[in-house]
C-alpha positions in Angstrom: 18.9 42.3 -2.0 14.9 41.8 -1.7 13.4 39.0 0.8 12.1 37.2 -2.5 15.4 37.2 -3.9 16.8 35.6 -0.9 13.9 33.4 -0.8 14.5 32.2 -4.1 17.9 31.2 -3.1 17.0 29.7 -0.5 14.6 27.5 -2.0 17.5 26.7 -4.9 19.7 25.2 -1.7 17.1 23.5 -1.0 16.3 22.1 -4.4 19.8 20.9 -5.1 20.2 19.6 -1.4 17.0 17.3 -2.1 18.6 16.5 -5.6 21.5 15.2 -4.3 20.5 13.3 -1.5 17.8 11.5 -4.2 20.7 10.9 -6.7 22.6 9.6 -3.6 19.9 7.5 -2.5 19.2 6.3 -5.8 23.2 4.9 -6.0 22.2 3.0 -2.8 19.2 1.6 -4.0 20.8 -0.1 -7.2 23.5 -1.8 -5.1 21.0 -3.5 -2.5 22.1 -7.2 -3.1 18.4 -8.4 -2.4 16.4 -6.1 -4.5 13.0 -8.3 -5.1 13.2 -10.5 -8.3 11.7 -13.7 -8.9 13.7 -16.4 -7.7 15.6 -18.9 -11.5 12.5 -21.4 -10.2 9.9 -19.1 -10.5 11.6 -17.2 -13.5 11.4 -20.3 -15.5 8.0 -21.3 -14.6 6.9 -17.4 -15.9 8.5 -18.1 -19.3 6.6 -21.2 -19.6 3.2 -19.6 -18.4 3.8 -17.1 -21.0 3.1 -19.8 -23.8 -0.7 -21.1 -24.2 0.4 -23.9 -25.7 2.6 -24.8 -23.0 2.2 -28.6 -21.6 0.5 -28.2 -18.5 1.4 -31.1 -16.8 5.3 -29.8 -17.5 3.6 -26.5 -15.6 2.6 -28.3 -12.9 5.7 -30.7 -12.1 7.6 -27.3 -12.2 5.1 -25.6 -9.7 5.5 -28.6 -7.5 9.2 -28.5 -7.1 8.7 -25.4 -5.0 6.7 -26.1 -2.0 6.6 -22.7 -0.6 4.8 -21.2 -4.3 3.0 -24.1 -4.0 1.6 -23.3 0.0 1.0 -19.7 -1.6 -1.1 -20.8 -4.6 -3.3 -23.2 -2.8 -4.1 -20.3 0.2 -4.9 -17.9 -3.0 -6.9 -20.6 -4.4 -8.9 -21.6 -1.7 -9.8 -17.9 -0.9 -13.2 -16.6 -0.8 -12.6 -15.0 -3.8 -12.9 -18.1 -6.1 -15.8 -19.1 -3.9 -15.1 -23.1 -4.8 -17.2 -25.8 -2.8 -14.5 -27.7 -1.8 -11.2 -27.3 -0.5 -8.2 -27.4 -2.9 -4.9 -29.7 -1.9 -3.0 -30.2 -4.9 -1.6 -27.8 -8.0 -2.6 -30.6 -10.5 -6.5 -30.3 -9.2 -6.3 -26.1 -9.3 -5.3 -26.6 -12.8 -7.5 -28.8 -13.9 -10.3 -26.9 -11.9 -9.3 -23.2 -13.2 -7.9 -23.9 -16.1 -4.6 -22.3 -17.6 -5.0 -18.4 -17.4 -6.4 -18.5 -14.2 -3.3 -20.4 -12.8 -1.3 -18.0 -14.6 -2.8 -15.2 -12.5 -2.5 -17.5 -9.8 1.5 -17.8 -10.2 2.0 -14.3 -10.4 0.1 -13.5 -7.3 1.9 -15.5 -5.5 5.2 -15.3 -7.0 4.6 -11.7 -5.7 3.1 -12.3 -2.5 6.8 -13.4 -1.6 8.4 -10.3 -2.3 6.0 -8.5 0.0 7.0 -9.4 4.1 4.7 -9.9 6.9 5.0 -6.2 8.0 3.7 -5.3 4.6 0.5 -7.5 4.5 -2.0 -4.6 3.9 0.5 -3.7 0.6 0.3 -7.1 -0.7 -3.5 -6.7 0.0 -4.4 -3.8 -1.8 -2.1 -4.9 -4.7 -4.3 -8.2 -4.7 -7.3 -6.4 -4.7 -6.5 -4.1 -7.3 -5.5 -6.8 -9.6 -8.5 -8.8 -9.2 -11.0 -5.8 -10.3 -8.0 -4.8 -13.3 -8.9 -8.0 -14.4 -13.0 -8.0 -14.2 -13.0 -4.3 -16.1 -11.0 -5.7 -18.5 -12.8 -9.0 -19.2 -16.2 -7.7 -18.9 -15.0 -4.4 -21.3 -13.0 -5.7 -23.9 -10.7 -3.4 -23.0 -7.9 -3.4 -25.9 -5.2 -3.2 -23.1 -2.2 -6.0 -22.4 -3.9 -9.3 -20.6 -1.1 -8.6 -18.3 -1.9 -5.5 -16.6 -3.1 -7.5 -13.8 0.4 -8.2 -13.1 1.2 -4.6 -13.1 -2.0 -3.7 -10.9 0.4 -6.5 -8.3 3.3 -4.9 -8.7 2.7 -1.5 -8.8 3.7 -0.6 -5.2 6.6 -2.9 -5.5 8.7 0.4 -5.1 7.4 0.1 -1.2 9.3 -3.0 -0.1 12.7 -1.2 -1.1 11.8 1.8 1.0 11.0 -0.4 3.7 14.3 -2.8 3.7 16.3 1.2 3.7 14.3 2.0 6.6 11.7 0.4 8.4 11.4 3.6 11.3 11.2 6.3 8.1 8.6 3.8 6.2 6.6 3.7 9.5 7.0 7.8 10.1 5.9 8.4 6.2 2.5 5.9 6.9 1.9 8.3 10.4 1.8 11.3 8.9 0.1 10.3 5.7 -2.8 9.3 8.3 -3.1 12.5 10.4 -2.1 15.0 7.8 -4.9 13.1 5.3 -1.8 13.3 2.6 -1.2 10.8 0.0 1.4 8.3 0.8 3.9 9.0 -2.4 3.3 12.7 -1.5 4.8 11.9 1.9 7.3 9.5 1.0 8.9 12.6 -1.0 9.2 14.7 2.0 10.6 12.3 4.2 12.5 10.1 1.8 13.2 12.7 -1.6 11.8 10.1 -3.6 8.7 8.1 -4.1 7.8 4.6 -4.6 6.8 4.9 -7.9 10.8 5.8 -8.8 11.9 3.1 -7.1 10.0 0.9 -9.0 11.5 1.7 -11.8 15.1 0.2 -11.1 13.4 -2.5 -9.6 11.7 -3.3 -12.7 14.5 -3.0 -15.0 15.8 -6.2 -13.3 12.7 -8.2 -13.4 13.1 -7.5 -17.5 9.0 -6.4 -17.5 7.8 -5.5 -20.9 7.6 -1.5 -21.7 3.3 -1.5 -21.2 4.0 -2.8 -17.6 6.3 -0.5 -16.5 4.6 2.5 -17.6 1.6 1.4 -15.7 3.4 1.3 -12.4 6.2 4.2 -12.9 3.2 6.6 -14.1 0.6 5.5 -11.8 0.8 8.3 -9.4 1.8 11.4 -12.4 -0.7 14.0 -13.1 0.9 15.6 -16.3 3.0 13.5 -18.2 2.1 10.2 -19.9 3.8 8.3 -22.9 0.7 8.5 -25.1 1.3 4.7 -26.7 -0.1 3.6 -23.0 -2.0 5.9 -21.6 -4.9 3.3 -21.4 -2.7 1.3 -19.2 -1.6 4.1 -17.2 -5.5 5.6 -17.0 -7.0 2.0 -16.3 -4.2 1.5 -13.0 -4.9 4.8 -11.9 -8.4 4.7 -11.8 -8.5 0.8 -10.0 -5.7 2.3 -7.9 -7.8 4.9 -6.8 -10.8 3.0 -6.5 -9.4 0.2 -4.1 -7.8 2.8 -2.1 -10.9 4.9 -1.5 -12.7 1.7 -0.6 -9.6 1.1 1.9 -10.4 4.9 3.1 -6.8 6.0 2.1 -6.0 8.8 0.7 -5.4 8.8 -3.4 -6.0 11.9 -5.3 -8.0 11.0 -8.4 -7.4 10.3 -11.7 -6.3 13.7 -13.7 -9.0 14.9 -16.0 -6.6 15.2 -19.1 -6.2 11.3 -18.3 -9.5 10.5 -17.9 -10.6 12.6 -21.2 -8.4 11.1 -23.5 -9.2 7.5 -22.9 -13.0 7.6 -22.2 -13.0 7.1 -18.3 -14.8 10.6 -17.5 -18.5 9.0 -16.9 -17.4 6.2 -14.6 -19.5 5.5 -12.0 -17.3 6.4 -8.8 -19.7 5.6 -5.8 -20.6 2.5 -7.7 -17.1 1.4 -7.9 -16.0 1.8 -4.6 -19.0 0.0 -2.9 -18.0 -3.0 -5.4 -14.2 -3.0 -4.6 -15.5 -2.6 -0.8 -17.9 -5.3 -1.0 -14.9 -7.6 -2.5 -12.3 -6.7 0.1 -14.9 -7.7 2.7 -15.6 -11.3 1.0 -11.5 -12.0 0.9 -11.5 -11.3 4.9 -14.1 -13.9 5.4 
């Protein structure tokens, strides 16, 4: 028998070893108790977001019935991001200040910001981030892509919080050698953990009952071959922001695939230009 031969076997073991132990951990995963989804308050306050016509002031008694999304709204609100002269202390006035689609953003972020713990601040950071600039490109563009890819761009590395609450020590050993290999972190996360947050996300997401757009955003947002073609401007567009907030964070993030980029008109973005805006913006939320 030839050293390739037994090679070859070798790496078949191997392969059905890691298989199993993903399918395994897979089975774990979906019978956490506490996966992250919305609490029935903040469910319910969604569903009413998700009508313009919606009275507001019903919006606002039902944000006000929840004092902690209320604390996370106002500290959002009163950012530096939204640069406002004086200090906001009440939903009614952020409302009224903003206007609806701002506090719908608003609700989300912070709605999310919950799922994300203390030890994960610099997740829920980039995710913010992220879904800030998702929103100016597709504003300032026109870009004929779902209003609520934002909320993907916040969610995307939701798949990270249920790799941490599995383990905290193999989370922090996946992060180490990310930084002193220079390797991506889903790259990592496969070695040490046979899957990657981007699969996790997908069970997670079946529970929070996310439409089909958003959750090809976040499950493809770290695939270089396949994409279903129907959103490949969602996937393209959370790549690239992905990529570009990362690189400002000087993290690791291969780039966007070329196919990708080609088929929805990305190619002749201005990279350098993009990362010294997203770093420019990171820097004004510290302040």
């Amino acid at each position: 028998m030839s050293n390739i031969f037994k090679k070859n076997i070798g790496e078949g073991r191997k392969g059905s070893i890691d298989s199993f132990e993903k399918k395994m951990l897979i089975k774990k995963i979906e019978k956490i108790d506490d996966l992250p989804v919305p609490s029935k308050h903040v469910t319910k306050i969604i569903k009413l977001l998700k009508d313009p016509e919606q009275d507001v002031t019903k919006i606002v008694h039902e944000i006000e019935q929840d004092q902690t999304l209320v604390s996370q709204i106002l500290k959002l609100i009163n950012s530096s991001y939204y640069a406002l002269k004086n200090n906001i202390d009440s939903v009614s006035a952020a409302v009224n200040l903003l206007g609806f689609m701002n506090i719908k953003e608003i609700v989300y972020s912070a709605s999310v910001m919950d799922i994300f713990g203390e030890d994960q601040k610099q997740d829920f950071e980039h995710a913010y981030t992220s879904s800030v600039l998702i929103k100016q490109l597709i504003e300032e563009n026109d870009l004929p892509v779902s209003k609520s890819l934002s909320l993907a761009m916040l969610m995307h590395d939701i798949g990270k919080v249920i790799l941490y609450k599995l383990s905290p020590k193999k989370v922090a050993q996946v992060a180490t050698i990310a930084h002193e290999k220079e390797l991506p972190i889903f790259e990592v996360e496969n070695l040490i953990f046979k899957i990657n947050h981007t699969e996790v996300a997908d069970i997670v997401l079946q529970k929070w009952d996310m439409p089909p757009e958003i959750i090809a955003a976040i499950i493809y947002h770290h695939s270089t071959e396949e994409f279903p073609e129907e959103y490949m401007l969602e996937i393209a567009l959370v790549q690239l922001v992905n990529w570009i907030d990362l690189k400002a964070r000087n993290c690791q993030c291969p780039y966007v695939p070329e196919k990708l980029l080609k088929a929805t008109g990305f190619e002749a973005i201005d990279k350098g230009y993009w990362v010294r805006y997203q770093r420019d913006l990171i820097n004004n939320l510290k302040e």
